[in-house]
HTML snippet that shows the backbone in 3Dmol.js (N, CA, C, O; Angstrom):
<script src="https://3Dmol.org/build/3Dmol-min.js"></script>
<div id="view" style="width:600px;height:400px;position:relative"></div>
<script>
const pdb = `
ATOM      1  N   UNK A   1     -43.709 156.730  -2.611  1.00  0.00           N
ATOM      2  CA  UNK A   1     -44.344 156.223  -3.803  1.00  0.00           C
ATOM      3  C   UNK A   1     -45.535 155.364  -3.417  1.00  0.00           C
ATOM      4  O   UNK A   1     -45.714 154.703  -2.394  1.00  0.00           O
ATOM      5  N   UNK A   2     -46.198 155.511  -4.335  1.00  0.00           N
ATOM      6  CA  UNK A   2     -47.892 154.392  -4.070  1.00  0.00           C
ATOM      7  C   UNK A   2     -47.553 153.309  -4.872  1.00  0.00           C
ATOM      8  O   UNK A   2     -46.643 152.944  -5.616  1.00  0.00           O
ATOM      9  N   UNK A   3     -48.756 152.885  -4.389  1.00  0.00           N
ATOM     10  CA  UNK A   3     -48.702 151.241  -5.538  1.00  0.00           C
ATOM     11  C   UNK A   3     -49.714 151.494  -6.667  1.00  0.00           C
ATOM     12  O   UNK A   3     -50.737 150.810  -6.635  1.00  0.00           O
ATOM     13  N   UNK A   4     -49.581 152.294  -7.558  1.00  0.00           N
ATOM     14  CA  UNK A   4     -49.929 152.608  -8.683  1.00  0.00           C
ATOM     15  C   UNK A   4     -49.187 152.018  -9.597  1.00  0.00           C
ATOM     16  O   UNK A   4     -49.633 151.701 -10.700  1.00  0.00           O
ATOM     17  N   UNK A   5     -47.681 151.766  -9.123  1.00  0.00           N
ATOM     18  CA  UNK A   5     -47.039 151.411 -10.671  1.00  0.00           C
ATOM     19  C   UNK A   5     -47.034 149.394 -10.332  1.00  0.00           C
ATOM     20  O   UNK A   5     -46.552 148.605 -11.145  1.00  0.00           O
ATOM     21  N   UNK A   6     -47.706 148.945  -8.932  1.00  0.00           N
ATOM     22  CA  UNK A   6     -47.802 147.790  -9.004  1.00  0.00           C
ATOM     23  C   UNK A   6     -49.139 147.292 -10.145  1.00  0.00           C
ATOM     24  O   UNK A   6     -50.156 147.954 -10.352  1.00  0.00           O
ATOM     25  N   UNK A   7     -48.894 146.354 -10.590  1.00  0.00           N
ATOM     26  CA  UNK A   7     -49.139 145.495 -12.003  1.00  0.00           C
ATOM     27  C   UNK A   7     -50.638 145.130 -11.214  1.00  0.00           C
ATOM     28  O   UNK A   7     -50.426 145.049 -10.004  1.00  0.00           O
ATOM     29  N   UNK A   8     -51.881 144.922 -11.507  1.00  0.00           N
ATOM     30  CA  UNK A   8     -53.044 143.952 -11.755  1.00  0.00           C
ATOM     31  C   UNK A   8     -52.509 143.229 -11.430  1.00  0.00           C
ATOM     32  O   UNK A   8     -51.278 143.217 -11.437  1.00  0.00           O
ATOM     33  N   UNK A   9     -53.383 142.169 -10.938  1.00  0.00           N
ATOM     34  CA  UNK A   9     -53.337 140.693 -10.930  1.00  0.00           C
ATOM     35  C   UNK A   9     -53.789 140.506 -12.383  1.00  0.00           C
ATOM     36  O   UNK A   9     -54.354 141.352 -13.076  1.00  0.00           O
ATOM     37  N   UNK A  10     -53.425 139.178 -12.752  1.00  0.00           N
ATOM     38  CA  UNK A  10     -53.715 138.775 -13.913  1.00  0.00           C
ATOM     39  C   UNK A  10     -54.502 137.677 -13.616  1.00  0.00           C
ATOM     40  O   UNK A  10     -54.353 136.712 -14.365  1.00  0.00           O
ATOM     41  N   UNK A  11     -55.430 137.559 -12.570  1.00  0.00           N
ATOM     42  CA  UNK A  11     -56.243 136.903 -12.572  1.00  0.00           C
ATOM     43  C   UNK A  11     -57.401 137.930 -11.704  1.00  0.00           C
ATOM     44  O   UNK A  11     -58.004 137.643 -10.669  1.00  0.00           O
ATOM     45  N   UNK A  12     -57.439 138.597 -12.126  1.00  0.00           N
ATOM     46  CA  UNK A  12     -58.453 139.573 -11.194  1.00  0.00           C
ATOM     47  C   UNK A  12     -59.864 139.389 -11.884  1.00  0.00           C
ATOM     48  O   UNK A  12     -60.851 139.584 -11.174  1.00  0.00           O
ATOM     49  N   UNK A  13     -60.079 138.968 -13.441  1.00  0.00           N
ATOM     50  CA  UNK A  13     -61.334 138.805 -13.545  1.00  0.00           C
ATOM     51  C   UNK A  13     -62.023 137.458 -13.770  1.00  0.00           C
ATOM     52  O   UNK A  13     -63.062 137.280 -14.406  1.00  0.00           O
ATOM     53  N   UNK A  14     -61.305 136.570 -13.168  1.00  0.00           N
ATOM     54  CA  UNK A  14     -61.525 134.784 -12.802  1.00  0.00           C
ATOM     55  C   UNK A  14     -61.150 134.308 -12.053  1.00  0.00           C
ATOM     56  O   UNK A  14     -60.980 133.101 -11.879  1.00  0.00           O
ATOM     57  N   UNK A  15     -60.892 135.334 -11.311  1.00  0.00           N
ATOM     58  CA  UNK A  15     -60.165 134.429  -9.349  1.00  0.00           C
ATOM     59  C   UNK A  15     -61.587 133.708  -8.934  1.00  0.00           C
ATOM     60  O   UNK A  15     -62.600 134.399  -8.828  1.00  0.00           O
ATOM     61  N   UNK A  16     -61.613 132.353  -8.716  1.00  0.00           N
ATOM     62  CA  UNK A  16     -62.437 131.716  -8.047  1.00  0.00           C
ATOM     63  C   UNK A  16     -62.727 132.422  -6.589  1.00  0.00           C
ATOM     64  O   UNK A  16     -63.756 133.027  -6.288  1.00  0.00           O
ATOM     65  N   UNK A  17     -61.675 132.221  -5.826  1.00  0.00           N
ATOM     66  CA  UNK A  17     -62.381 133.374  -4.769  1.00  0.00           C
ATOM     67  C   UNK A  17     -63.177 134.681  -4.737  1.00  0.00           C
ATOM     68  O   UNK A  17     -63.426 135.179  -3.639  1.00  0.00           O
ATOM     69  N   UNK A  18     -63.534 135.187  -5.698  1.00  0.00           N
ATOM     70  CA  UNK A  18     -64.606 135.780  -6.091  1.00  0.00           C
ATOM     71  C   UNK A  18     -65.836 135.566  -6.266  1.00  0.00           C
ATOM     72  O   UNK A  18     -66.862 136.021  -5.759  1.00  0.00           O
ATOM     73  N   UNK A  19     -65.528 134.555  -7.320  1.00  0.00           N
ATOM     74  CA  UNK A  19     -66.392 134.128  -8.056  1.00  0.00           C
ATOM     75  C   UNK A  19     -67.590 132.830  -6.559  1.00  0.00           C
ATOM     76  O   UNK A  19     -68.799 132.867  -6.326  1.00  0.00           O
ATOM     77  N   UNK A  20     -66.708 132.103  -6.065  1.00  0.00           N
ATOM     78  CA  UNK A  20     -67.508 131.317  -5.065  1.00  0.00           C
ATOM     79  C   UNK A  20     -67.460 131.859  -3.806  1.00  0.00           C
ATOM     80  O   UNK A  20     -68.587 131.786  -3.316  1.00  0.00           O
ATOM     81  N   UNK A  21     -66.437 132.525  -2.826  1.00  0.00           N
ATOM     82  CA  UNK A  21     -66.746 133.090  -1.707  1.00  0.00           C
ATOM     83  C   UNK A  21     -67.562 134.473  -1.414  1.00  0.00           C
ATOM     84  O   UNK A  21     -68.481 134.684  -0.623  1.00  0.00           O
ATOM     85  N   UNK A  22     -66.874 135.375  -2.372  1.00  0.00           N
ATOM     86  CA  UNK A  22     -67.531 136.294  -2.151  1.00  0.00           C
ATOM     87  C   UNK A  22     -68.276 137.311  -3.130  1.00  0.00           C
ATOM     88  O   UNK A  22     -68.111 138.495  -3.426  1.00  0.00           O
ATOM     89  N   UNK A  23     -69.251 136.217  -3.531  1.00  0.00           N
ATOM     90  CA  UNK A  23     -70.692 136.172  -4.608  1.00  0.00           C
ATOM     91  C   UNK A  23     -71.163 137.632  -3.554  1.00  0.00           C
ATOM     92  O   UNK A  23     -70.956 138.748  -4.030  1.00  0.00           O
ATOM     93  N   UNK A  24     -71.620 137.544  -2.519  1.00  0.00           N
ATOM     94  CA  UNK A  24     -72.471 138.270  -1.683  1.00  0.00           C
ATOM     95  C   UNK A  24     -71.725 139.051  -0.884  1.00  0.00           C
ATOM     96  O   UNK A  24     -72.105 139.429   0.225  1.00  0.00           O
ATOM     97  N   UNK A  25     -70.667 139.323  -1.379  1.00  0.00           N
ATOM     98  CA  UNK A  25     -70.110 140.041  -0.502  1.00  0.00           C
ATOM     99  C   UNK A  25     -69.234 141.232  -0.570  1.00  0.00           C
ATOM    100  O   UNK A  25     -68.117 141.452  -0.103  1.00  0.00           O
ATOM    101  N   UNK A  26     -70.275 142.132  -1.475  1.00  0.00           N
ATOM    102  CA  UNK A  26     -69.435 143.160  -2.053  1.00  0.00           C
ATOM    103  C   UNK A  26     -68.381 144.196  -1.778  1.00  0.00           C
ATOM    104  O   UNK A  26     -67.498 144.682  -2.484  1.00  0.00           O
ATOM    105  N   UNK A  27     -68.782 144.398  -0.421  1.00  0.00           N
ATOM    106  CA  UNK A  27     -68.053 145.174   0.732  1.00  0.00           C
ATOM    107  C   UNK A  27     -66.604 144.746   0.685  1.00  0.00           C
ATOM    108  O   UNK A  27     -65.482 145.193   0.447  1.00  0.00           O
ATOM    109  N   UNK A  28     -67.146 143.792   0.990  1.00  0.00           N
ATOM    110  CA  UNK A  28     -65.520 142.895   1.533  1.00  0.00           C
ATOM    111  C   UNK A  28     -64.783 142.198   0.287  1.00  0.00           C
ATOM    112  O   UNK A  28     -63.658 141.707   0.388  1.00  0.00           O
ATOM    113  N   UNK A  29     -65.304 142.205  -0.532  1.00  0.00           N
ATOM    114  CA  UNK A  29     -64.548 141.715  -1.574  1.00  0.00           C
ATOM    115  C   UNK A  29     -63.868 143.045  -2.062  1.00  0.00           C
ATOM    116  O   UNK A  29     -62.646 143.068  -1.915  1.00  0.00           O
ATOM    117  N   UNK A  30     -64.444 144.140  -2.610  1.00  0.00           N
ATOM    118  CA  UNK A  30     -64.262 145.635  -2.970  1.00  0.00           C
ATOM    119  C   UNK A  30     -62.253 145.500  -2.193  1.00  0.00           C
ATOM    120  O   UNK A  30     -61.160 145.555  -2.756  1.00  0.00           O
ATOM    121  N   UNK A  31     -62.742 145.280  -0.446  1.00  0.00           N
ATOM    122  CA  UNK A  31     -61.611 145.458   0.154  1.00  0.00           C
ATOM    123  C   UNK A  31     -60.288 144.441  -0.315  1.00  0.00           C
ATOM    124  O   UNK A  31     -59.073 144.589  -0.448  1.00  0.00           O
ATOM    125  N   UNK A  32     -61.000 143.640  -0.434  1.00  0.00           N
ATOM    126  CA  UNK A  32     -59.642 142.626  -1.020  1.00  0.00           C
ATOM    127  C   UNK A  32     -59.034 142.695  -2.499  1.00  0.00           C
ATOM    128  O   UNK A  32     -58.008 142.129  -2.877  1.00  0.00           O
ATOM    129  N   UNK A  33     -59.824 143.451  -3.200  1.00  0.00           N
ATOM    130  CA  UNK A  33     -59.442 143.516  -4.433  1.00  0.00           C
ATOM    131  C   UNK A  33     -58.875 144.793  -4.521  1.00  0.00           C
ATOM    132  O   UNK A  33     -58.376 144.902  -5.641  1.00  0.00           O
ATOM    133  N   UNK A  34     -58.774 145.466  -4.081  1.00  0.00           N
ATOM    134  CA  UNK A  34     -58.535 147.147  -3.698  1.00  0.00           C
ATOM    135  C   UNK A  34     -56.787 146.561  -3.362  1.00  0.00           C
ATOM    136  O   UNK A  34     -55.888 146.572  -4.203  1.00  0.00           O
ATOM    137  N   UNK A  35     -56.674 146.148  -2.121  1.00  0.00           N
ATOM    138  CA  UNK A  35     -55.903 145.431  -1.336  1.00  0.00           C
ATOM    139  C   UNK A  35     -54.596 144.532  -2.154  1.00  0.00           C
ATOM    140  O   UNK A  35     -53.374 144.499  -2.008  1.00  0.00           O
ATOM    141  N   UNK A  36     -55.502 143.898  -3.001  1.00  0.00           N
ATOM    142  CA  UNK A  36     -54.218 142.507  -3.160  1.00  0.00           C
ATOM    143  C   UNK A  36     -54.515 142.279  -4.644  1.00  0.00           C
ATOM    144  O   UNK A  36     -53.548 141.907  -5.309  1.00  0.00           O
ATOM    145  N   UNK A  37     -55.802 142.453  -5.349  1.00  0.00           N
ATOM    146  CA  UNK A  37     -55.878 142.415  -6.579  1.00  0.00           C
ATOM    147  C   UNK A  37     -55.054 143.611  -7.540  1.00  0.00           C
ATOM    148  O   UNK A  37     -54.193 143.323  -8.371  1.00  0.00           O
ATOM    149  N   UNK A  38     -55.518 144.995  -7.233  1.00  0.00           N
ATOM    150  CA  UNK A  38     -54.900 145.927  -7.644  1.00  0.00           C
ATOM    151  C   UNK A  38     -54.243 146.242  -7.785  1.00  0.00           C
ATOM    152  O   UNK A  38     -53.965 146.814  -8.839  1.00  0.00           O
ATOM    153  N   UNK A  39     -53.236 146.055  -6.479  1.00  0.00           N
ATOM    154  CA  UNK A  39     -51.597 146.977  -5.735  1.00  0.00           C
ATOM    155  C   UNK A  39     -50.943 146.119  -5.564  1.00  0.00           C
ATOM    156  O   UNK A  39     -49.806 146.187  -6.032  1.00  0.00           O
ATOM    157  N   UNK A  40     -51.365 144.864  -4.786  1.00  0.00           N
ATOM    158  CA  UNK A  40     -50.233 143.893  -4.604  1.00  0.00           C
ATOM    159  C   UNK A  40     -50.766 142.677  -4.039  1.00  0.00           C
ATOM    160  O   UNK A  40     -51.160 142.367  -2.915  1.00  0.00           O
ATOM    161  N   UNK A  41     -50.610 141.772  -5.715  1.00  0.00           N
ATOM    162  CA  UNK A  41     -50.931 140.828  -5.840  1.00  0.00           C
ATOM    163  C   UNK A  41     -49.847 139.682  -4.901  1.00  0.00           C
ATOM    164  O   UNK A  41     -50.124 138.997  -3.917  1.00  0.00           O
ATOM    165  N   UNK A  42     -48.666 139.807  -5.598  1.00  0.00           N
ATOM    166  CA  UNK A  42     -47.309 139.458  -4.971  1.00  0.00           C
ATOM    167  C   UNK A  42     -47.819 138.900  -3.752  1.00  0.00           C
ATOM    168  O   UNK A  42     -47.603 137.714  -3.506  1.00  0.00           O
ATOM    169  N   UNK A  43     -48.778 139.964  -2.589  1.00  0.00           N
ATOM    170  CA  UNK A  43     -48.486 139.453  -1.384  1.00  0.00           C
ATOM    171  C   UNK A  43     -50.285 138.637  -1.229  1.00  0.00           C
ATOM    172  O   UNK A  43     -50.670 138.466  -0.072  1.00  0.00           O
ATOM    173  N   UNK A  44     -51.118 138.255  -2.230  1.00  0.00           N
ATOM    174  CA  UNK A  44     -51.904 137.772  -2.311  1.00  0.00           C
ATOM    175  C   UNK A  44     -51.313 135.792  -1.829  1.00  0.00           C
ATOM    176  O   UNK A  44     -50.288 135.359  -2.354  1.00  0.00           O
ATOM    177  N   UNK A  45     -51.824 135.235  -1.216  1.00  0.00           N
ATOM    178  CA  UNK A  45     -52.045 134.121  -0.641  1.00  0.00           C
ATOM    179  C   UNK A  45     -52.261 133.228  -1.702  1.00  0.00           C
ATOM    180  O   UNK A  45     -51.426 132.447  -2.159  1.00  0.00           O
ATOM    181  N   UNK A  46     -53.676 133.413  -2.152  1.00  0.00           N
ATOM    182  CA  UNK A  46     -53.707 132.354  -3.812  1.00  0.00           C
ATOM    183  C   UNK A  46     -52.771 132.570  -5.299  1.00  0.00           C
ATOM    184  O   UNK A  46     -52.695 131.815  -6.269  1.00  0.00           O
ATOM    185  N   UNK A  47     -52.239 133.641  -5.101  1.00  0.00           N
ATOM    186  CA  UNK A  47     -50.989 133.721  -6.180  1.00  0.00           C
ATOM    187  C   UNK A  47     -50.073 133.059  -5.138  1.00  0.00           C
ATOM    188  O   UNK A  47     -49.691 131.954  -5.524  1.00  0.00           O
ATOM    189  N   UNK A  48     -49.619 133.409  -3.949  1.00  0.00           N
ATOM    190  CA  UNK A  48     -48.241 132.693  -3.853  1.00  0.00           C
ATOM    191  C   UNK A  48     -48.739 131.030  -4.105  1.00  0.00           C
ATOM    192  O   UNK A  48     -48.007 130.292  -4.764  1.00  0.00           O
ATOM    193  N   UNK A  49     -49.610 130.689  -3.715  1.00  0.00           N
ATOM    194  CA  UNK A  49     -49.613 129.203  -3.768  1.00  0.00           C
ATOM    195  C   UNK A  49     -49.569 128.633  -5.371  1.00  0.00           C
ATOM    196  O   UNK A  49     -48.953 127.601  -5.634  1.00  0.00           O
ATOM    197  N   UNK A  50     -50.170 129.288  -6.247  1.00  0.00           N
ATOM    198  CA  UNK A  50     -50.450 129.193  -7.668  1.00  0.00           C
ATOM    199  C   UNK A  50     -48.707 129.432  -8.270  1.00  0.00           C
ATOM    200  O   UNK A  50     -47.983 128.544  -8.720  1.00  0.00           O
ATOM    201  N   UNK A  51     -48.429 130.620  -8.134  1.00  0.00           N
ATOM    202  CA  UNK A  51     -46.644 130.588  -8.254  1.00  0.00           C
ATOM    203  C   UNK A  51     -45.987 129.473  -7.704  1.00  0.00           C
ATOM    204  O   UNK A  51     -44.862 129.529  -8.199  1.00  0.00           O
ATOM    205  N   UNK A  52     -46.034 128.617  -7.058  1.00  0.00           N
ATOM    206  CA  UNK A  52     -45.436 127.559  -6.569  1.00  0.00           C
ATOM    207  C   UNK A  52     -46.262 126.605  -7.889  1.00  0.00           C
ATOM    208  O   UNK A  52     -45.845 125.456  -8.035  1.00  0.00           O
ATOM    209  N   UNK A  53     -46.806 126.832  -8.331  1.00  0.00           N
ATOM    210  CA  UNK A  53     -46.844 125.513  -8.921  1.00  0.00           C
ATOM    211  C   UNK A  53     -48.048 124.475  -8.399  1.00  0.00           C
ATOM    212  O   UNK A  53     -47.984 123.357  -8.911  1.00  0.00           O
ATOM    213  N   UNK A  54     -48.837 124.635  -7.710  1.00  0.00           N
ATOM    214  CA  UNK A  54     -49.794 124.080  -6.312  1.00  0.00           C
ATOM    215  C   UNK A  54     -51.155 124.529  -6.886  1.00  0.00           C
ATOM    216  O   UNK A  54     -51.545 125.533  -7.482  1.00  0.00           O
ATOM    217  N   UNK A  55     -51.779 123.251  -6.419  1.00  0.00           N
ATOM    218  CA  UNK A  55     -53.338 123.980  -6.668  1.00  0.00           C
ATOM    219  C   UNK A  55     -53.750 124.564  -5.335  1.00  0.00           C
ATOM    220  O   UNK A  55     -53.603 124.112  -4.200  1.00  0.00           O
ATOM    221  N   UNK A  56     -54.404 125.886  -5.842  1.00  0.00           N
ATOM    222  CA  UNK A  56     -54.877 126.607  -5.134  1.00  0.00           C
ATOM    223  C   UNK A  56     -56.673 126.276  -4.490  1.00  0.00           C
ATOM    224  O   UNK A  56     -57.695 126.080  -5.147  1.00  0.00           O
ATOM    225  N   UNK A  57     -56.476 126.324  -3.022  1.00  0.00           N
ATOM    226  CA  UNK A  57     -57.740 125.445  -2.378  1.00  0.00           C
ATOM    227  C   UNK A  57     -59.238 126.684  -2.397  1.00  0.00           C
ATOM    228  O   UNK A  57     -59.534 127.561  -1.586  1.00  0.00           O
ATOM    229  N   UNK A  58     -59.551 126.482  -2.992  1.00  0.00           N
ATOM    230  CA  UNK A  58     -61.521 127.471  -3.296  1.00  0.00           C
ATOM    231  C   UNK A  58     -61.590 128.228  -2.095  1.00  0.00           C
ATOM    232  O   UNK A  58     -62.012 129.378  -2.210  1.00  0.00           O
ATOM    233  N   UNK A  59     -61.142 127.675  -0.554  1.00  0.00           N
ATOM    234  CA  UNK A  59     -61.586 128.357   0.504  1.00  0.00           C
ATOM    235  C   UNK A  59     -60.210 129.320   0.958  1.00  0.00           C
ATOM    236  O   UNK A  59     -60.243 129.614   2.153  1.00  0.00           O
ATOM    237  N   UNK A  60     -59.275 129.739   0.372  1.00  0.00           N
ATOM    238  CA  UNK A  60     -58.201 130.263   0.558  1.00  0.00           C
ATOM    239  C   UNK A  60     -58.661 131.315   0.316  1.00  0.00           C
ATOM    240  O   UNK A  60     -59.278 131.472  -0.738  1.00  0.00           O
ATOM    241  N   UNK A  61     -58.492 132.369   1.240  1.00  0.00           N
ATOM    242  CA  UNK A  61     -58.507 133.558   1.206  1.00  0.00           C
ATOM    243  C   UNK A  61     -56.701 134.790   0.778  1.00  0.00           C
ATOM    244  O   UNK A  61     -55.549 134.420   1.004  1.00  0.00           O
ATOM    245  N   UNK A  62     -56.925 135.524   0.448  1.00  0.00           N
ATOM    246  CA  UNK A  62     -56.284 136.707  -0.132  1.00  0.00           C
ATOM    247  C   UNK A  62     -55.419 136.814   0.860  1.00  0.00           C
ATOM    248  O   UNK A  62     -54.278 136.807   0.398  1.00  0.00           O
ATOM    249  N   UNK A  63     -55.442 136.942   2.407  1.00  0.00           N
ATOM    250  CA  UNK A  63     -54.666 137.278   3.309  1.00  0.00           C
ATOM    251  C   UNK A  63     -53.834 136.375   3.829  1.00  0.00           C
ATOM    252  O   UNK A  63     -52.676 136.632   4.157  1.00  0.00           O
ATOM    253  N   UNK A  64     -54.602 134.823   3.975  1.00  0.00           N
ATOM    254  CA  UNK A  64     -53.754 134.212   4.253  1.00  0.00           C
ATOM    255  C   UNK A  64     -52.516 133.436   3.797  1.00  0.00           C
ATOM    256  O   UNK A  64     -52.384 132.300   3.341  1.00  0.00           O
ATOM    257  N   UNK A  65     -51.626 134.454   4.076  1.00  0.00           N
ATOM    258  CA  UNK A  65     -49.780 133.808   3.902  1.00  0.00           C
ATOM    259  C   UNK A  65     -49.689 133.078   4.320  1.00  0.00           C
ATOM    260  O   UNK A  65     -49.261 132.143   3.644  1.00  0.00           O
ATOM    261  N   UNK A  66     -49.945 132.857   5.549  1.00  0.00           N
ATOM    262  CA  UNK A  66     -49.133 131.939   6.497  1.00  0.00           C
ATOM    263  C   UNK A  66     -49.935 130.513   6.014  1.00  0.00           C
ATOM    264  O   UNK A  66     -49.006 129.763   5.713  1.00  0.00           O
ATOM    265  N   UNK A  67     -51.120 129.830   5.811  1.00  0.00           N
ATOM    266  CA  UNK A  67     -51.914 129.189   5.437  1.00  0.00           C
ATOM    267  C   UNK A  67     -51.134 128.822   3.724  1.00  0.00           C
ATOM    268  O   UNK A  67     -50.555 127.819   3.304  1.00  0.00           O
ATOM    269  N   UNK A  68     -51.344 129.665   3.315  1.00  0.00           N
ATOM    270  CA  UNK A  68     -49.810 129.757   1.801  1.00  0.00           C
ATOM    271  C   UNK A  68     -48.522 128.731   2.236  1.00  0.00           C
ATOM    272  O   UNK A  68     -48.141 127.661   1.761  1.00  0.00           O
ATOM    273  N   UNK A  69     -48.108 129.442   3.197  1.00  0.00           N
ATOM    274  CA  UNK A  69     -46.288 129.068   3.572  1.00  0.00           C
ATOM    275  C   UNK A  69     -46.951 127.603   3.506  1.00  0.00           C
ATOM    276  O   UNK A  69     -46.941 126.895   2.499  1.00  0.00           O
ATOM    277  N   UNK A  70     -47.577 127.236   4.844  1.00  0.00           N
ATOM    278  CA  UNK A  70     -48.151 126.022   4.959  1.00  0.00           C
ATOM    279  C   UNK A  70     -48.748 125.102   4.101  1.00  0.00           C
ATOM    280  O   UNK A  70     -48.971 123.932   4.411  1.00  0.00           O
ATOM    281  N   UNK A  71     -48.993 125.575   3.098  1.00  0.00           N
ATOM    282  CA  UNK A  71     -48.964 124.329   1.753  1.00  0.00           C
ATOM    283  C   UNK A  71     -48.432 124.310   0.994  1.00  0.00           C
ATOM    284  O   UNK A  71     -48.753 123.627   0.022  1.00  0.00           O
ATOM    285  N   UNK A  72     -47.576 124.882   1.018  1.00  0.00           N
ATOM    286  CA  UNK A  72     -46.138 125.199   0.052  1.00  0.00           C
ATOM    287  C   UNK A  72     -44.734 124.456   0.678  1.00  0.00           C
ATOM    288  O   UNK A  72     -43.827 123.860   0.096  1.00  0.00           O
ATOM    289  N   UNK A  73     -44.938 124.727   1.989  1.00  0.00           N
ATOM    290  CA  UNK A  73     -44.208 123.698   3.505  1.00  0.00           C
ATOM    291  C   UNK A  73     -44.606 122.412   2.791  1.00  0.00           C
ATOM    292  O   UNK A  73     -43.788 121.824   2.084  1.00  0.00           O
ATOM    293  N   UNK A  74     -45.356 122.143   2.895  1.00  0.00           N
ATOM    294  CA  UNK A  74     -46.536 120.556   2.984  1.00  0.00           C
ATOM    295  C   UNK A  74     -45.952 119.482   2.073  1.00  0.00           C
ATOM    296  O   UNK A  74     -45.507 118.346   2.243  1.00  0.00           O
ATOM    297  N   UNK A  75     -46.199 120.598   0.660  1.00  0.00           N
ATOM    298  CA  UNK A  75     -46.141 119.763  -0.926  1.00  0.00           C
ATOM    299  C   UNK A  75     -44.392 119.892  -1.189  1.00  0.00           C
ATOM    300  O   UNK A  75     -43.955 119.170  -2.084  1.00  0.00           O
ATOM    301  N   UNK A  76     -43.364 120.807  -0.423  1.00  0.00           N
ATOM    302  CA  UNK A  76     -41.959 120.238  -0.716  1.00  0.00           C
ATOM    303  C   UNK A  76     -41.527 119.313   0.726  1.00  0.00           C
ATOM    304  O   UNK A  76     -40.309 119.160   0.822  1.00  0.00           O
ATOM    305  N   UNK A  77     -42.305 118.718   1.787  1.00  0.00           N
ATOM    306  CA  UNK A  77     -41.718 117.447   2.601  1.00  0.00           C
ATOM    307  C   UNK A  77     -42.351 116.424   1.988  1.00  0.00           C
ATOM    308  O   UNK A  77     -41.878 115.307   2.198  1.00  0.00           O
ATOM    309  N   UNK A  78     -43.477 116.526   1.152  1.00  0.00           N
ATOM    310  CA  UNK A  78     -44.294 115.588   0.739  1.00  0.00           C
ATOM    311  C   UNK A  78     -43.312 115.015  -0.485  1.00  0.00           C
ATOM    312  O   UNK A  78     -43.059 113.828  -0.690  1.00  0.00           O
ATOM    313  N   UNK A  79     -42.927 115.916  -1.081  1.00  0.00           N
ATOM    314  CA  UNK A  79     -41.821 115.726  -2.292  1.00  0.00           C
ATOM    315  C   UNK A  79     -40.233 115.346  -1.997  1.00  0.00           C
ATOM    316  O   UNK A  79     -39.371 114.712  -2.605  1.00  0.00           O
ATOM    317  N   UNK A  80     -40.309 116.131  -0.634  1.00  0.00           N
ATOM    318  CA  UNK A  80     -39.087 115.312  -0.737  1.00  0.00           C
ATOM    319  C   UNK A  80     -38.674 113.668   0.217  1.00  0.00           C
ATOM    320  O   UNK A  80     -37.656 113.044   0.516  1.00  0.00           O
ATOM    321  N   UNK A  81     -39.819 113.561   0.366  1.00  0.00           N
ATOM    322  CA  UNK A  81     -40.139 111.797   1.220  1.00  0.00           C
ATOM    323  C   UNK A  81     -40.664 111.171   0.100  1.00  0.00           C
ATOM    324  O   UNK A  81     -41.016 110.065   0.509  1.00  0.00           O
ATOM    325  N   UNK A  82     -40.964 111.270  -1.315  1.00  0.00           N
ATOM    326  CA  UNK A  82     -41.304 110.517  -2.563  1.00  0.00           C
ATOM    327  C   UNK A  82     -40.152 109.942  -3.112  1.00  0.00           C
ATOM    328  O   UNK A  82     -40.226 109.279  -4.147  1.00  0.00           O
TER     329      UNK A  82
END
`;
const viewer = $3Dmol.createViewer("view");
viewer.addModel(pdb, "pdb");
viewer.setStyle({}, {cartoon: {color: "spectrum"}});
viewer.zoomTo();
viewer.render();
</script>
């Protein structure tokens, strides 16, 4: 099976990372939206952080999870030392 029956992002036409990183960068944006906007958002980086509840940082890119885990890590030791 393809990822045809995966859902849009529901932020695919106001993702700031669009809108400020990659103004000029049609190529590569094309690829990320192809990628993580289209088929699978789920494993998009600024949705997982946004699903947590977290503001999502302008320079966060689409791929990075692990950068994700890591502020998602951050804001529940931060929460739980409050």
């Amino acid at each position: 099976m393809g990822d045809e029956s995966m859902p849009e992002c529901p932020r695919l036409q106001s993702c700031a990372f669009f809108e400020l990183l990659m103004k000029d960068q049609s190529s590569l944006a094309g690829l990320f939206r192809q990628r993580y906007c289209r088929a699978k958002c789920h494993e998009c980086a600024r949705m997982i952080v946004e699903t947590a509840g977290l503001p999502v940082p302008e320079d966060l890119f689409p791929n990075q999870d692990r950068k994700a885990a890591e502020i998602i890590g951050a804001a529940v030791a931060h929460a739980r030392s409050a």
